[in-house]
C-alpha positions in Angstrom: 104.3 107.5 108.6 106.7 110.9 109.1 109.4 109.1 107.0 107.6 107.7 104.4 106.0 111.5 104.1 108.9 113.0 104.2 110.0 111.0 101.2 107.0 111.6 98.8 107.4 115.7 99.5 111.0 115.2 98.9 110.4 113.5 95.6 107.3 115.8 94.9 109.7 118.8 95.2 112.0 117.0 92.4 109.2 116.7 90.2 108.2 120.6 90.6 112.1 121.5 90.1 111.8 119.2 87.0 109.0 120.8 85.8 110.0 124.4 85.9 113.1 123.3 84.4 111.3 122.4 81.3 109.0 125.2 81.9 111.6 127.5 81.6 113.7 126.0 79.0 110.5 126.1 76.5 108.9 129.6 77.5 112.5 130.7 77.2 114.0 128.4 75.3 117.0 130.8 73.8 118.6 131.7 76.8 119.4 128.0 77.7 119.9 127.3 74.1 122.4 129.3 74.0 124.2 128.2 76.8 124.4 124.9 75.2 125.4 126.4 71.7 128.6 128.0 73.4 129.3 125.3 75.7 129.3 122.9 72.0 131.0 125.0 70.0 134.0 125.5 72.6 133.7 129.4 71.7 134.7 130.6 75.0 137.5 128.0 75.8 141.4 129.0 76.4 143.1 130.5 73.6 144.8 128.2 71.4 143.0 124.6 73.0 144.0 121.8 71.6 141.1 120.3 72.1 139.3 122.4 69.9 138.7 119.7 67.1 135.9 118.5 69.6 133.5 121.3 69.0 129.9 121.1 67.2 129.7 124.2 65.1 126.4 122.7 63.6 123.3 124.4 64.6 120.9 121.4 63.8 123.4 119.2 66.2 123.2 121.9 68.9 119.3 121.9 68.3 119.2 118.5 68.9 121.9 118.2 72.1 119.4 121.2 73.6 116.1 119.3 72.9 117.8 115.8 73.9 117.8 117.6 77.0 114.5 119.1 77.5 113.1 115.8 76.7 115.5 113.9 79.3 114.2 116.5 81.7 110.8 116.4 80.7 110.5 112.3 81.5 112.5 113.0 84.7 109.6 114.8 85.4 107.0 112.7 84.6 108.7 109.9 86.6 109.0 111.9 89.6 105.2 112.9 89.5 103.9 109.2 89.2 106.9 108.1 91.5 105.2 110.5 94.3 101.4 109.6 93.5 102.3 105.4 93.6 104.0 106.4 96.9 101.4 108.6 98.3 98.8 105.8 96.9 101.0 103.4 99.5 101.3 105.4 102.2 99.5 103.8 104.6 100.3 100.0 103.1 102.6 97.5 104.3 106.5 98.2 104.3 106.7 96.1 101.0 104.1 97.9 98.9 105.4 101.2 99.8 108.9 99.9 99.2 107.5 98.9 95.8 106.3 101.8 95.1 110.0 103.7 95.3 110.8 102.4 92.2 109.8 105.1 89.5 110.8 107.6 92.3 114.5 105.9 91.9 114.6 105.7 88.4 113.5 109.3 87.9 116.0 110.4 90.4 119.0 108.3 88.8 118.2 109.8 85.0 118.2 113.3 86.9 122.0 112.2 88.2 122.8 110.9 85.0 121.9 114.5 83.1 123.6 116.5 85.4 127.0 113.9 85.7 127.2 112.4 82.2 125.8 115.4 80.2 127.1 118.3 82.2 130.1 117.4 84.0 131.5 114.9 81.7 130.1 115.7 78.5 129.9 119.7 79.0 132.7 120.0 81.6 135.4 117.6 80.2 134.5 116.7 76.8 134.0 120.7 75.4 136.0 121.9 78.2 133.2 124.3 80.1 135.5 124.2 82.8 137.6 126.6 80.8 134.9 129.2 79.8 134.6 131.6 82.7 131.2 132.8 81.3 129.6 129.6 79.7 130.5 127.0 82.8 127.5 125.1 84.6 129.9 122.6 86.5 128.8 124.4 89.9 124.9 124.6 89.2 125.5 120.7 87.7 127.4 119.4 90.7 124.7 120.9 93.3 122.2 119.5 91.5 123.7 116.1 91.3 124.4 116.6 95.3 121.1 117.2 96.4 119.4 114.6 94.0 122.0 111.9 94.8 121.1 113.0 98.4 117.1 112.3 97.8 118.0 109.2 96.1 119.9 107.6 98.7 117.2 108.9 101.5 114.3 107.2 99.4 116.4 104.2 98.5 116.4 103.8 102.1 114.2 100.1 102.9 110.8 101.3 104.8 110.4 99.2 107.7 107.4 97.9 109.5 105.7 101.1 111.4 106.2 100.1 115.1 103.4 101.9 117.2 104.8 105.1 119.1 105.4 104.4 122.8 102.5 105.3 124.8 103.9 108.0 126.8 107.6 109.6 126.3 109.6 107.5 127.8 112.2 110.4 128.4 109.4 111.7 131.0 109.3 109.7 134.6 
């Protein structure tokens, strides 16, 4: 019962840090928005980059890269929230039915992987180059983030065994 707790606060907690990420991207939506703007238009990039054809001058396109990702965020959310109540729902059910019950907790915790990998690190880091903007790089914040959800997503990926009844006395003590 412990582990199969510990799994629906862990993927409760994603579902809170989900939901103040959208929180805070639409209370205050500029501040992110513009981190996105300069991370797409390669503003900030070494001098001279050759890569610079790649950039997305376009504020509609930038408008619509930044609300992609609210929405992305928003339905990681969502997923995580009824991934936790289906689990908490089987807590006390059979290993199956609570192994069942993972599944919208694994799917919202790979499309959280897939933002922070595909859209930050390879989209954001390599495609525009954020690497090279010392004030406009979110490869750190993206990589911990992918780190500690990959890290909840292997833990609840985990098969739930049968409960086996605790020993009736500790069977360290003589």
């Amino acid at each position: 019962m412990v582990v199969r707790l510990s799994k629906c606060l862990l993927l409760a907690s994603t579902a809170l840090f989900f939901t103040l990420i959208v929180f805070n991207n639409t209370t205050d939506y500029n501040t992110n928005y513009q981190f996105v703007r300069h991370v797409l238009s390669m503003d900030s990039t070494f001098p001279g980059n050759h890569g610079l054809w790649r950039a997305i001058d376009s504020s509609i396109i930038q408008t619509i890269f930044y609300t992609g990702i609210i929405l992305w965020e928003a339905l990681t959310a969502v997923l995580c929230w009824w991934g936790t109540i289906r689990m908490l729902r089987a807590l006390r059910a059979p290993a199956a039915d609570f192994n069942h019950a993972k599944r919208f907790g694994i799917v919202a915790l790979t499309l959280g992987m897939l933002l922070w990998l595909g859209a930050f690190i390879v989209i954001g880091g390599e495609w525009f180059l954020m690497w090279q903007s010392r004030t406009w790089n979110g490869q750190g914040v993206a990589f911990n983030n992918f780190t500690i959800l990959g890290i909840v997503l292997l833990y609840l990926s985990l098969s739930d065994m049968a409960e086996v009844s605790p020993p009736k006395r500790d069977p360290v003590e003589p």
